[in-house]
C-alpha positions as CSV (number, residue, x, y, z in Angstrom):
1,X,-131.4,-13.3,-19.6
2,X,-134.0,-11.6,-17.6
3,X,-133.0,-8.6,-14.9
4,X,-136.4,-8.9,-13.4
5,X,-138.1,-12.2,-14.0
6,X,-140.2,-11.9,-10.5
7,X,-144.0,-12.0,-11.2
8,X,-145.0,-9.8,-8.1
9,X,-142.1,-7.0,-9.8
10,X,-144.4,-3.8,-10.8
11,X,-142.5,-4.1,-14.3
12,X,-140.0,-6.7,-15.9
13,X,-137.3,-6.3,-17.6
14,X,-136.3,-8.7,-20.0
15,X,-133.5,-9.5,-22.8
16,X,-135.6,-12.4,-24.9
17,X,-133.8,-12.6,-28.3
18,X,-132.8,-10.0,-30.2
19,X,-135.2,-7.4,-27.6
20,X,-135.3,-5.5,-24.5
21,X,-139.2,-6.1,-22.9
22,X,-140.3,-3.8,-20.4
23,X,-143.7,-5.4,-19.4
24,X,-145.7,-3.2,-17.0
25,X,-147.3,-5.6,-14.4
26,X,-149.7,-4.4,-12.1
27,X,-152.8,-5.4,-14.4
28,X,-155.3,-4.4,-11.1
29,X,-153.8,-1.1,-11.2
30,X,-154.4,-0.8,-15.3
31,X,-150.6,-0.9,-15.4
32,X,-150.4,2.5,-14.3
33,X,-147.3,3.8,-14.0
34,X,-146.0,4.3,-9.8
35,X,-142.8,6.4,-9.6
36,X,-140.5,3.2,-8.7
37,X,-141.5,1.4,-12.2
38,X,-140.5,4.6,-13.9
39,X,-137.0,4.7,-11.9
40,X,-136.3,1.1,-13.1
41,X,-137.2,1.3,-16.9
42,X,-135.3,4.4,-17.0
43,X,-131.8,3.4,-16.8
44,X,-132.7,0.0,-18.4
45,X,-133.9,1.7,-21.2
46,X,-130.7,3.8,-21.3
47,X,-128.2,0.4,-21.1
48,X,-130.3,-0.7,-24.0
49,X,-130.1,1.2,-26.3
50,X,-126.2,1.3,-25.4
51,X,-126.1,-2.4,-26.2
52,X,-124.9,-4.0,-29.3
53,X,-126.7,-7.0,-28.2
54,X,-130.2,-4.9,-28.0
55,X,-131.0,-4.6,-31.6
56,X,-135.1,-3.3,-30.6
57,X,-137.0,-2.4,-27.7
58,X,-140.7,-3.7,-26.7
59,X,-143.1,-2.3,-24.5
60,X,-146.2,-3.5,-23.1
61,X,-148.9,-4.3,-20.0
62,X,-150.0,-7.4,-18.5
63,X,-153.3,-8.7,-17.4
64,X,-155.0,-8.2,-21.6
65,X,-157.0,-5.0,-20.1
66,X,-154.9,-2.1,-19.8
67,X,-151.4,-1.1,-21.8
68,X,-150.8,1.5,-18.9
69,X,-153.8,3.1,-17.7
70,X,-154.1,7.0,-16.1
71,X,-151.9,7.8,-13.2
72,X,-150.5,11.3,-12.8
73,X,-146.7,11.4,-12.3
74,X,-144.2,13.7,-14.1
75,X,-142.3,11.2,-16.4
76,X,-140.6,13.6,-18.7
77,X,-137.7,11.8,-18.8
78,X,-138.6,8.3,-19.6
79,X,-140.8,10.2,-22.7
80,X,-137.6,11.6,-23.6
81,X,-135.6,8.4,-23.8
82,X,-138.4,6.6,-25.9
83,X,-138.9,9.4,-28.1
84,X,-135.4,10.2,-29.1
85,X,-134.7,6.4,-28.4
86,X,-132.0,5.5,-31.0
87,X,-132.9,1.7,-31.4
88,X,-136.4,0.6,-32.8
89,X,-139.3,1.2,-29.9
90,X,-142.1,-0.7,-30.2
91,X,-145.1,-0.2,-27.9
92,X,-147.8,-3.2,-28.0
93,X,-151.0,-0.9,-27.0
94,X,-153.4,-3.4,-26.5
95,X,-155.8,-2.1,-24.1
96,X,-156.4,1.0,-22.0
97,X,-153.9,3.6,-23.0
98,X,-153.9,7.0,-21.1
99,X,-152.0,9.2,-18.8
100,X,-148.5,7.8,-18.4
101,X,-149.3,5.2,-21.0
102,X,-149.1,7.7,-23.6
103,X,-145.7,9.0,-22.5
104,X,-144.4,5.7,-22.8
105,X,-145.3,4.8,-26.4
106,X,-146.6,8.0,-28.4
107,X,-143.1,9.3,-29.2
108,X,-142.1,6.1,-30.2
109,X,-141.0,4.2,-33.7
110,X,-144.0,2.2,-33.9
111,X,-147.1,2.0,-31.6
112,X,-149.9,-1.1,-32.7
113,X,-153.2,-0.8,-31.4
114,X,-155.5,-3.8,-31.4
115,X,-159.4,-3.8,-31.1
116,X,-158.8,-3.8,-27.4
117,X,-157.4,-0.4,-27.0
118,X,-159.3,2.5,-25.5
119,X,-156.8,6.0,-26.2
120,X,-157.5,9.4,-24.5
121,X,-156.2,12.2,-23.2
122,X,-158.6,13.3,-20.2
123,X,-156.6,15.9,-18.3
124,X,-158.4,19.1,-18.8
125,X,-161.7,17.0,-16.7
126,X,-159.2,16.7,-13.6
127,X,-157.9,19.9,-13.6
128,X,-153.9,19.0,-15.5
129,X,-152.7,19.7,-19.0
130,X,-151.6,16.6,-21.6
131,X,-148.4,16.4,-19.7
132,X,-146.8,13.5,-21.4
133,X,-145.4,15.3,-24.2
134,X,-149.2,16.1,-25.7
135,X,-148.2,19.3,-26.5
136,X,-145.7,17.3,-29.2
137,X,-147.8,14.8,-30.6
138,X,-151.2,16.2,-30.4
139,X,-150.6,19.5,-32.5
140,X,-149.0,17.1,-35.3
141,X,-152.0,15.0,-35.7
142,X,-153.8,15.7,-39.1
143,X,-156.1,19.1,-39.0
144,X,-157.2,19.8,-35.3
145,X,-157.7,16.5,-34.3
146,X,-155.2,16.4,-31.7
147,X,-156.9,19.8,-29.8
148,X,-160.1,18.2,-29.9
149,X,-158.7,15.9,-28.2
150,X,-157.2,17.3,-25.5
151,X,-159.8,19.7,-24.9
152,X,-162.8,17.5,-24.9
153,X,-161.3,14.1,-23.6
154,X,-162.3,12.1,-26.5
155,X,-161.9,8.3,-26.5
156,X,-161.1,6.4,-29.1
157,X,-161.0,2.7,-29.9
158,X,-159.7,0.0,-32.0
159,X,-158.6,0.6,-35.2
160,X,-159.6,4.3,-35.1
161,X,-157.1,5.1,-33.2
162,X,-154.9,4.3,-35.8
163,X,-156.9,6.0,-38.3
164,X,-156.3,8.9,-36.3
165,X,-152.6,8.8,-36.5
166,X,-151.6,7.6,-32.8
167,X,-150.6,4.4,-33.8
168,X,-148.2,3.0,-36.4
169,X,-150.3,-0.2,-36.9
170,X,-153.6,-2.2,-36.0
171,X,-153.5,-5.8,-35.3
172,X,-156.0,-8.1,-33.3
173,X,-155.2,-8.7,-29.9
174,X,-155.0,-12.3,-30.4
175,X,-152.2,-12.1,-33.0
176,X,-150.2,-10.0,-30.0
177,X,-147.9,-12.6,-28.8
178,X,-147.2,-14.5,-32.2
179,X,-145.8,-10.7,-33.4
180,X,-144.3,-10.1,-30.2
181,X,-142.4,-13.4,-30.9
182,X,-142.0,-12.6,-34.5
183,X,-139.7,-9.4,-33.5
184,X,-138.1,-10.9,-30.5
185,X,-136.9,-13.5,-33.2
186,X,-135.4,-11.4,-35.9
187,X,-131.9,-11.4,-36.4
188,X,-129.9,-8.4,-35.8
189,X,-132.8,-6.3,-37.2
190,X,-133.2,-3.1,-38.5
191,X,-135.6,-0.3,-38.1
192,X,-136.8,-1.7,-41.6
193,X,-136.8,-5.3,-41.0
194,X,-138.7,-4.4,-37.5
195,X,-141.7,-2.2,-40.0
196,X,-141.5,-5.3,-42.7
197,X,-143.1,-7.9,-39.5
198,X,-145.5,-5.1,-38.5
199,X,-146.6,-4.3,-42.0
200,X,-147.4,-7.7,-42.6
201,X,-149.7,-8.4,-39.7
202,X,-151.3,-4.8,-39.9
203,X,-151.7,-6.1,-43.7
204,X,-153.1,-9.1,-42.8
205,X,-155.6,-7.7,-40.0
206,X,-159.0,-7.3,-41.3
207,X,-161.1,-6.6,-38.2
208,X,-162.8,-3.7,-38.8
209,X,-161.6,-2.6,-42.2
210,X,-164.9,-1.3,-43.6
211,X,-165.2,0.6,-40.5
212,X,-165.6,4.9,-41.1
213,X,-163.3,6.3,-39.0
214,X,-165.2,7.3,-35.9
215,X,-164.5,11.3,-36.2
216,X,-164.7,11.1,-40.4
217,X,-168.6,13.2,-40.7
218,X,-167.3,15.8,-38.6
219,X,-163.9,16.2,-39.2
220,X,-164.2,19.4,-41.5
221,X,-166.4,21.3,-38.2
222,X,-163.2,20.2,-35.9
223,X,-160.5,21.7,-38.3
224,X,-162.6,24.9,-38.1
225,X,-164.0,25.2,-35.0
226,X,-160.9,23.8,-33.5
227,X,-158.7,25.7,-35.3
228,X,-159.5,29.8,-32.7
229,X,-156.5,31.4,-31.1
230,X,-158.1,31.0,-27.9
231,X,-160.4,29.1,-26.0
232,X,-163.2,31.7,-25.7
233,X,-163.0,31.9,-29.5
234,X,-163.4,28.2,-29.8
235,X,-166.7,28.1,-27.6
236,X,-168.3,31.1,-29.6
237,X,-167.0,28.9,-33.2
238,X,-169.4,26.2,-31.4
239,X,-172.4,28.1,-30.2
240,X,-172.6,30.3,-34.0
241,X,-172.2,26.3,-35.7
242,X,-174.8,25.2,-33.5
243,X,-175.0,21.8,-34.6
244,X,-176.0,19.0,-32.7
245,X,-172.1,17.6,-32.5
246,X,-171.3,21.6,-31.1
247,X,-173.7,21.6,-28.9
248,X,-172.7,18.4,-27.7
249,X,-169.1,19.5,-27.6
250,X,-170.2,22.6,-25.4
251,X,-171.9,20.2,-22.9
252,X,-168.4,18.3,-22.8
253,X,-166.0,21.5,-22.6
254,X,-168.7,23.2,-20.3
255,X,-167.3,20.8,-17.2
256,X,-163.7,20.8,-17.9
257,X,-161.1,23.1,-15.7
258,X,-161.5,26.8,-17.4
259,X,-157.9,27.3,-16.5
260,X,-157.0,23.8,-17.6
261,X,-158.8,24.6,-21.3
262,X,-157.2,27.8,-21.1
263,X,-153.4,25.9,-20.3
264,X,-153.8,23.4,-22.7
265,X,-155.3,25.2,-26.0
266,X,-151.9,27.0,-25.8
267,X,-149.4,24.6,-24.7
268,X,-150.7,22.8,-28.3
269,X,-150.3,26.2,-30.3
270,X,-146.9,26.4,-28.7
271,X,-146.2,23.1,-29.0
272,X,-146.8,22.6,-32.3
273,X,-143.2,24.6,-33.7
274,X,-141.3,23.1,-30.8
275,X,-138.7,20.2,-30.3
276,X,-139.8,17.5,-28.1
277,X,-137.3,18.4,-25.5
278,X,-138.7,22.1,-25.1
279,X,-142.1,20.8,-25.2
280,X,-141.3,18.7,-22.0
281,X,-139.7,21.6,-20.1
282,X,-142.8,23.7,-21.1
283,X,-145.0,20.8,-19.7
284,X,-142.8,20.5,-16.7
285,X,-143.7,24.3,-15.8
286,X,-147.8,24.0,-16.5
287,X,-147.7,21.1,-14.2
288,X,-145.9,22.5,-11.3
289,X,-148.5,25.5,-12.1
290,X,-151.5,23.1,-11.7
291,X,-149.7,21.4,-8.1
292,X,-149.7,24.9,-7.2
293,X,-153.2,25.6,-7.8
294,X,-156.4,24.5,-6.8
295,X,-158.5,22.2,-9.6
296,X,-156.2,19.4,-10.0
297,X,-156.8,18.5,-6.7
298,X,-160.2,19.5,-7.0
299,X,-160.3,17.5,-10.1
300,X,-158.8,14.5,-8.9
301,X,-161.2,14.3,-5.9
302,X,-164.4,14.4,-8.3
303,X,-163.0,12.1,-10.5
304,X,-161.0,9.5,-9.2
305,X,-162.0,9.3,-5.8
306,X,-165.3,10.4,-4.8
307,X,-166.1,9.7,-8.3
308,X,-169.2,12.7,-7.7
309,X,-167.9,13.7,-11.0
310,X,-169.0,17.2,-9.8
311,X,-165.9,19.2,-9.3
312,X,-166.2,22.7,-8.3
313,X,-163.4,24.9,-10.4
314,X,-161.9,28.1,-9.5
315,X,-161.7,30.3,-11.3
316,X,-165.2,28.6,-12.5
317,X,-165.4,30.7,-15.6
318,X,-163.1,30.8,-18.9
319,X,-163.5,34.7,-18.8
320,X,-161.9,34.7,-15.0
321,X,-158.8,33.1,-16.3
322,X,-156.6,36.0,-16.9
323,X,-153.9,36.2,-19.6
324,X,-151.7,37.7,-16.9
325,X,-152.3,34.2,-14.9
326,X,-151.7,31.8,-17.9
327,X,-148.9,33.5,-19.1
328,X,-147.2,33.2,-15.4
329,X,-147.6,29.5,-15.7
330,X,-145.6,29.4,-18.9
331,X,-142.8,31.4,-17.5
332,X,-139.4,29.8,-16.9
333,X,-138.4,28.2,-13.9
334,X,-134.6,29.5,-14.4
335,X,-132.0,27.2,-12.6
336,X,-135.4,25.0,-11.6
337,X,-136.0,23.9,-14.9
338,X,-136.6,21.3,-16.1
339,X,-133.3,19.3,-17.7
340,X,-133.0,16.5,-19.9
């Protein structure tokens, strides 16, 4: 039974089997997310996992490029639902995964990556913070990878992006559908039986097994150079290392938003002792701070539409972000709070 079986929908919604499928269709878009997708899989989402007939829910893109690619919208409470989702959540991130795409499968049971998908978390280079719950999930990666991260935009690929703890599971792209039906067939399955299918197919992968995780020579500098109280602290760990990767990280932090480096090596500190839920609220604030200040927009002008990839911050220094400001930005909103 299918509540949105039209092709030219943004996103269908499906029952097939024993599964709810939210399939994210606007593959010339990257499957970014537009505020009317998020306001149908939310309530579908919560009938779902109402439904003694929904035994597991499935997420993924169209088109075999993207999973859901970068668009900025505040979609704390679809992250909520899939992170505290009480029936098994699988995202299928095969593909670009950024942005909003993150949100929607991060905080879930079980995300598989294939060779296909391409991971990051580029806010601080337009001027935002992590704001789909990155201030959860990040922190919790093993040593500091998460803050590298989110402070230099790092992508990742394929199977290391599994290595690196973002997803559950690595299977090629090809084998996508036959799991997909795999799951979808299952008999009134369990979180267990739903982990059994995908550790047999991750079992069975091979593609890239031999493969060094991507980060593994340079993992001991990121848990200490990564690892400063604040951001200044972090650029002097790099400049006294003064290897080639620091210096190379320098370049890369060097045109990021001061005051988004500044927003976002806290939010993680913070975030890393916090639930989910307070995480969100938190995020909720530092993005109203960044609509309310001048490099998001700036950001999102150099980046995504004049594409000069020359923004010109304000404050344009690390050392001209005050405490006073950042700490205003992480102030609560009192009855304008967020609530989940």
């Amino acid at each position: 039974m299918s509540k949105h079986s039209d092709s030219a929908a943004e996103v269908l919604l499906e029952r097939r089997g024993c599964a709810g499928v939210i399939t994210m269709n606007r593959p010339k878009a990257l499957n970014a997310l537009s505020l009317s997708m998020i306001r149908q899989i939310y309530p579908q989402l919560k009938k779902w996992e109402q439904d003694p007939e929904t035994f597991l829910i499935i997420i993924k893109g169209n088109g075999g490029k993207a999973f859901c690619g970068y668009i900025v919208h505040i979609l704390n409470a679809v992250t909520f639902v899939t992170g505290t989702c009480q029936k098994p959540y699988v995202a299928l991130i095969d593909g670009i995964t950024m942005g909003g795409g993150v949100g929607v499968s991060v905080h879930g049971d079980f995300r598989v990556a294939t060779e296909k998908t391409l991971f990051a978390m580029p806010e601080t280079a337009i001027g935002l913070v992590p704001d789909v719950g990155g201030g959860y999930f990040l922190p919790r990666l093993s040593g500091k990878i998460g803050y590298y991260l989110a402070l230099t935009g790092f992508r990742l690929k394929g199977r290391d992006v599994q290595k690196a703890g973002i997803a559950t599971h690595f299977v090629e792209s090809e084998k996508m559908a036959a799991l997909e039906k795999d799951l979808i067939e299952l008999e009134s399955p369990s979180k267990k039986n739903v982990a059994d299918i995908l550790d047999s197919y991750h079992a069975k992968c091979k593609l890239d097994q031999e493969k060094q995780f991507i980060l593994h020579e340079h993992l001991e500098k990121i848990n200490s150079l990564f690892s400063a109280n604040t951001m200044e602290d972090v650029i002097q760990n790099l400049k006294q290392d003064g290897s080639a990767f620091s210096l190379k990280q320098l370049e890369i932090i060097s045109k990021m938003s001061p005051t988004s480096l500044k927003m976002t090596l806290r939010q993680l500190r913070e975030g890393a002792s916090m639930s989910l839920q307070d995480v969100l609220t938190m995020e909720y604030r530092l993005t109203l701070a960044c609509m309310r200040g001048h490099d998001f927009y700036e950001g999102v002008r150099a980046v995504l539409i004049d594409k000069d990839q020359a923004p010109k911050w304000k404050p344009a220094a690390l050392e001209e972000v005050t405490d006073e400001f950042i700490d205003s930005c992480f102030k609560s909103l009192g009855s304008s709070d967020l609530k989940l």
